[in-house]
C-alpha positions as CSV (number, residue, x, y, z in Angstrom):
1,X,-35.0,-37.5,18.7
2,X,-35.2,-37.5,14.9
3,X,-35.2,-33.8,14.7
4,X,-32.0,-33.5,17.0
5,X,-29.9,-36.4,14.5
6,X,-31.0,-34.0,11.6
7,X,-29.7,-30.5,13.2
8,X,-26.3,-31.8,13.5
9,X,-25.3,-32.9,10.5
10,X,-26.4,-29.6,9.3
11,X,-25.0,-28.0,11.8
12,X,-21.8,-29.5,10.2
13,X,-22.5,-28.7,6.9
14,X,-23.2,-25.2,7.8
15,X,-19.8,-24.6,9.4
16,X,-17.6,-26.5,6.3
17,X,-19.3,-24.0,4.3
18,X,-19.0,-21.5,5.8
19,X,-15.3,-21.7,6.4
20,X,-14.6,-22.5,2.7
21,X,-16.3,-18.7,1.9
22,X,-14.0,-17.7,4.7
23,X,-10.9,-18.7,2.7
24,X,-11.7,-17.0,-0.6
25,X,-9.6,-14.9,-2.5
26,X,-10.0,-11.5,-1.6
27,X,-9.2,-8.0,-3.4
28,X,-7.6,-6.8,-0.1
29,X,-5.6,-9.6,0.0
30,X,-3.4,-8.6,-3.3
31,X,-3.3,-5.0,-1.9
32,X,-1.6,-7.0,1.7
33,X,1.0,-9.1,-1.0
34,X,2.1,-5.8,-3.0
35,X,5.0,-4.2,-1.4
36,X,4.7,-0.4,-2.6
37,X,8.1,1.6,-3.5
38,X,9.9,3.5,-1.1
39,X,11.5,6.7,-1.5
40,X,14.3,7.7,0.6
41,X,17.5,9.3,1.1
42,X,16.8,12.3,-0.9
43,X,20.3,14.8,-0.4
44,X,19.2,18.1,-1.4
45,X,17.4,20.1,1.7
46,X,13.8,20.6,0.9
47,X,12.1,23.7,1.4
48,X,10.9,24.8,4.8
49,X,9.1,29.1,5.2
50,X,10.7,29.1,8.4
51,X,14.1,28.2,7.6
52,X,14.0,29.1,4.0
53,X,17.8,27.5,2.7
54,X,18.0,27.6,-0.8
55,X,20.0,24.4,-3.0
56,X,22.7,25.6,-5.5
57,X,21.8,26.2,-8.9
58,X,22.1,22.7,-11.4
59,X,22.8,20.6,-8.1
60,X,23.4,16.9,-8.8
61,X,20.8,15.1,-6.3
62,X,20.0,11.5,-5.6
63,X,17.5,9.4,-3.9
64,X,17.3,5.7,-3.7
65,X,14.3,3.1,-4.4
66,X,13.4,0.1,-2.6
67,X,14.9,-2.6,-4.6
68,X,11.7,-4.4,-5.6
69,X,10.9,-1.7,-8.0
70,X,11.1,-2.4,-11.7
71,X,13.9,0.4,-12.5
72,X,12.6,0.7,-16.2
73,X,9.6,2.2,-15.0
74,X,11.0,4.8,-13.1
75,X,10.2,8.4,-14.1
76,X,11.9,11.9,-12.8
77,X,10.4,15.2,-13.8
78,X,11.4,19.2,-12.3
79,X,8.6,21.8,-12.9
80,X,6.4,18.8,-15.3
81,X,9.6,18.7,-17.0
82,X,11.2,15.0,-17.6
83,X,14.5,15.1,-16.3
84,X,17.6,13.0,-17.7
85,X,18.5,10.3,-14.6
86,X,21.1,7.4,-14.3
87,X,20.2,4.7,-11.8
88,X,22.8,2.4,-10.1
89,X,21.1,-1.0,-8.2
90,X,22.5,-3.4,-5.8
91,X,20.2,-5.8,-3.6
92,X,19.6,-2.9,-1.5
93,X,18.2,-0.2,-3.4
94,X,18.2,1.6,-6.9
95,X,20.4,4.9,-6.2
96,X,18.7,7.6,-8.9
97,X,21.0,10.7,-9.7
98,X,20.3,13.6,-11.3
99,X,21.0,17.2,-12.1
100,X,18.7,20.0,-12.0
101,X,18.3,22.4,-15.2
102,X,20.1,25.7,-15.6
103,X,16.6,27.1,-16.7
104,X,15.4,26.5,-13.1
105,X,17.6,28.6,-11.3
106,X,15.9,31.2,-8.7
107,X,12.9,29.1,-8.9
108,X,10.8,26.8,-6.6
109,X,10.9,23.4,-8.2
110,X,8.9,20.2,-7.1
111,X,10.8,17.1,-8.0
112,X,8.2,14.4,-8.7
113,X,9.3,11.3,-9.2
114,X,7.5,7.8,-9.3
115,X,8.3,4.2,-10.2
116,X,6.5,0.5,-10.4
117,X,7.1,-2.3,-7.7
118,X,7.8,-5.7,-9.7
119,X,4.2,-7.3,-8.4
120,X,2.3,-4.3,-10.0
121,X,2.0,-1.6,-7.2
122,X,3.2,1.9,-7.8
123,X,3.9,5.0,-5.8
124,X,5.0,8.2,-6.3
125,X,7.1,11.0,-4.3
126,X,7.9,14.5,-4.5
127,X,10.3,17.4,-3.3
128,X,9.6,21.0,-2.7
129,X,13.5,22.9,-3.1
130,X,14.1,26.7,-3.9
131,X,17.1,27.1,-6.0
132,X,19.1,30.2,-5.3
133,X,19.8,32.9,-7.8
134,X,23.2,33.0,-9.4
């Protein structure tokens, strides 16, 4: 009888301990709570073997940004190259335009960008387009 009014107050303890381990903070809890960018809308076609369409040379192109992305750390590059954008925001999205260089024309150019989310994640996103020859 003694032995069984000793088991199940431990029994007891055991459990409240056991959830309070439960309940712990977690490094794939912050990975769950950070909302990574997203990158859509892209206008220029991208480049498909098959279909092979070519963009004009120095097109003006956009893409918009979720809207929980710090816009000051967005960056935009052609070929490596950093490229010179303008970003308009509303509570929707960040709209990012650009232009591509006159030094990339007749070229395949991957258009990298990425950008930080305000709670820390980041992402990035790229383009494969062929420009067409003058």
């Amino acid at each position: 009888m003694k032995i069984t009014k000793l088991i199940k107050p431990a029994l007891l303890i055991a459990a409240i301990l056991g959830n309070g381990s439960a309940a712990a903070y977690s490094p794939e809890e912050s990975e769950v709570a950070c909302k990574k960018p997203r990158f859509t809308d892209f206008n220029l076609t991208t480049y498909n073997a098959t279909e092979n369409i070519e963009v004009a040379p120095e097109s003006e192109f956009y893409f918009k940004i979720s809207p929980w992305v710090n816009p000051s750390t967005i960056k935009l590059s052609a070929k490596n190259q950093p490229l010179a954008f303008t970003v308009e925001s509303n509570n929707s999205f960040h709209k990012v335009k650009a232009k591509l260089p006159a030094a990339l024309t007749g070229l395949f150019v991957r258009i990298n960008t990425s950008a930080k989310a305000a709670l820390g994640c980041d992402d990035q996103a790229g383009w494969l387009v062929k420009v067409a020859k003058q």
